[in-house]
C-alpha positions as CSV (number, residue, x, y, z in Angstrom):
1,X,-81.7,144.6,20.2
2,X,-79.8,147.3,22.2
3,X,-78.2,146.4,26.1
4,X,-76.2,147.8,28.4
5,X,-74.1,145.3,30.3
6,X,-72.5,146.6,33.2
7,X,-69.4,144.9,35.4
8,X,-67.1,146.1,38.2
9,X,-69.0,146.4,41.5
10,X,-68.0,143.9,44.1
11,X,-67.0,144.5,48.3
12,X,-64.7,147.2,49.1
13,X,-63.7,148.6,52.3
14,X,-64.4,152.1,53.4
15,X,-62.2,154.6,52.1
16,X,-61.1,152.3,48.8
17,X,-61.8,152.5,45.1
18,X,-64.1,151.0,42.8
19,X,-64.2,151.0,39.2
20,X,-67.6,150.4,37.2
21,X,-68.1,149.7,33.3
22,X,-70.7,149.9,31.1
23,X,-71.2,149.0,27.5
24,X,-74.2,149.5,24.7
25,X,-74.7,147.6,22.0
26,X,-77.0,146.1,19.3
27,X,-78.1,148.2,16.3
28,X,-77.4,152.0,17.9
29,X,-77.9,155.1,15.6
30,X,-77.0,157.7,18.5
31,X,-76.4,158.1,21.8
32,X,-77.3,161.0,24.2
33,X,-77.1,161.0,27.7
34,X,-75.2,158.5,29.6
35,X,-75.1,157.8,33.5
36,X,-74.8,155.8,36.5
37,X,-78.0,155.5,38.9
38,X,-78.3,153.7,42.3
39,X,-80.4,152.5,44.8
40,X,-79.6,151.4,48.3
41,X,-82.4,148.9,50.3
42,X,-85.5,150.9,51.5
43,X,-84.4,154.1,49.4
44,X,-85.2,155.8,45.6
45,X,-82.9,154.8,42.8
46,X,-80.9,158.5,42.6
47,X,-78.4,159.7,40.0
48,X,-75.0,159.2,40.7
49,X,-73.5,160.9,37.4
50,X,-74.3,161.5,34.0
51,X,-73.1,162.5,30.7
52,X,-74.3,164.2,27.8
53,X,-73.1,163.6,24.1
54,X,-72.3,167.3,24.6
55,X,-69.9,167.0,26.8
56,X,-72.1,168.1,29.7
57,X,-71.8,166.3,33.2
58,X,-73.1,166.4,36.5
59,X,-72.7,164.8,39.6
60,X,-74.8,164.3,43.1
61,X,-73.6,166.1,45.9
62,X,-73.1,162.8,48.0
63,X,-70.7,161.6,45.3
64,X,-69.1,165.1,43.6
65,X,-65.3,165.3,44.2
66,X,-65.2,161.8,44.8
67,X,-66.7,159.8,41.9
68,X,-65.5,160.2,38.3
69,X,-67.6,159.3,35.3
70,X,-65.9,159.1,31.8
71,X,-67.0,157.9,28.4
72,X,-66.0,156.9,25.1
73,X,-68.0,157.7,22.7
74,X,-66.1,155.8,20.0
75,X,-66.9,152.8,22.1
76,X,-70.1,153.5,23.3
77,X,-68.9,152.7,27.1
78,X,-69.2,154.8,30.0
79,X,-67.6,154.4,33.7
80,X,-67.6,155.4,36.9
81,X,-64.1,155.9,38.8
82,X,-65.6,156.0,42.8
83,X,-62.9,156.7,45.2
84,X,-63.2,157.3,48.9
85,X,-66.1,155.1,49.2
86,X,-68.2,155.3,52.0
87,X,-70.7,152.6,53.5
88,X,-73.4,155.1,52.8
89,X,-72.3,154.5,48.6
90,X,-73.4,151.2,49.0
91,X,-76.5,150.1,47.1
92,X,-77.0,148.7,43.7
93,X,-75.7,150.6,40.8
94,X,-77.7,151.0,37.5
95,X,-75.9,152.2,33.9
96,X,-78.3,154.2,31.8
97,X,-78.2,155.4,28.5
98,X,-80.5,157.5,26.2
99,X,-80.5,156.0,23.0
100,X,-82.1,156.4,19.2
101,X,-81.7,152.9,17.8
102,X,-82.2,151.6,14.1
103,X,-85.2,150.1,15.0
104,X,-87.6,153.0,14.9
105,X,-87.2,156.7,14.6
106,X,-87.4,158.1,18.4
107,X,-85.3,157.8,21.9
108,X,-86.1,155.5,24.4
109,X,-84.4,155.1,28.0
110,X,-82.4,151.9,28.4
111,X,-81.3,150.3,31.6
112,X,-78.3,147.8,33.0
113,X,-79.6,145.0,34.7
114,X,-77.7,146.5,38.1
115,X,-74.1,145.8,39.5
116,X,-73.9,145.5,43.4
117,X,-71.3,147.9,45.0
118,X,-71.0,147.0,49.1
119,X,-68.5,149.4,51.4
120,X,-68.2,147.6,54.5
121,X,-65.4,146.9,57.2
C-alpha cells in the first residue's frame, strides 16, 4: 500500500550534477525520517543524507558540502541535489522513508527499489 518511487540517476561525468527524486505514496498517516542510501559494487549500502520531519539533517562526510537533500512535506517527496560528483559517488542510490501508515498502528522502514547513479569520463 505505501511505495517510494525514485527517478533521476543516470551517467554523468566527473565534476557534473545530478538530481534525484523520490515520492511516497499509498494510504500514509505520517512521515518521519527521510533519506537517500547507497551502495557501490563490493561495498555496504551507507547513508548519503537524511531528513527528519523536524527539520533535522545530516549528511556523510564523503558527500557534505557537495550533496543537497530537500523535502516537501506537503508532497511527501524528498531529493537529493549532488553536485561535484565524483567516480567514487557512483553506486546505486536507495530513497528511504520512515513511515506510520493507515494500515496498522506502528512505523515500519520502507525502501525505493534503487536508482543507478554512474560518474565516469
Amino acid at each position: 500500500q505505501v511505495h517510494l518511487v525514485e527517478s533521476g540517476g543516470g551517467l554523468v561525468q566527473p565534476g557534473g550534477s545530478l538530481r534525484l527524486s523520490c515520492a511516497a505514496s499509498g494510504s500514509i498517516f505520517s512521515i518521519d525520517a527521510m533519506g537517500w542510501y547507497r551502495q557501490a559494487p563490493g561495498k555496504q549500502r551507507e547513508l548519503v543524507a537524511a531528513s527528519t520531519s523536524g527539520g533535522s539533517i545530516n549528511y556523510s562526510d564523503s558527500v557534505k558540502g557537495r550533496f543537497t537533500i530537500s523535502r516537501d512535506n506537503a508532497k511527501n517527496t524528498v531529493s537529493l541535489q549532488m553536485n561535484s560528483l565524483k567516480p567514487g559517488d557512483t553506486a546505486v542510490y536507495y530513497c528511504y522513508a520512515y513511515i506510520s501508515p493507515f494500515s496498522f498502528t506502528g512505523w515500519s522502514d520502507y525502501w525505493g527499489q534503487g536508482t543507478q547513479v554512474t560518474v565516469s569520463s
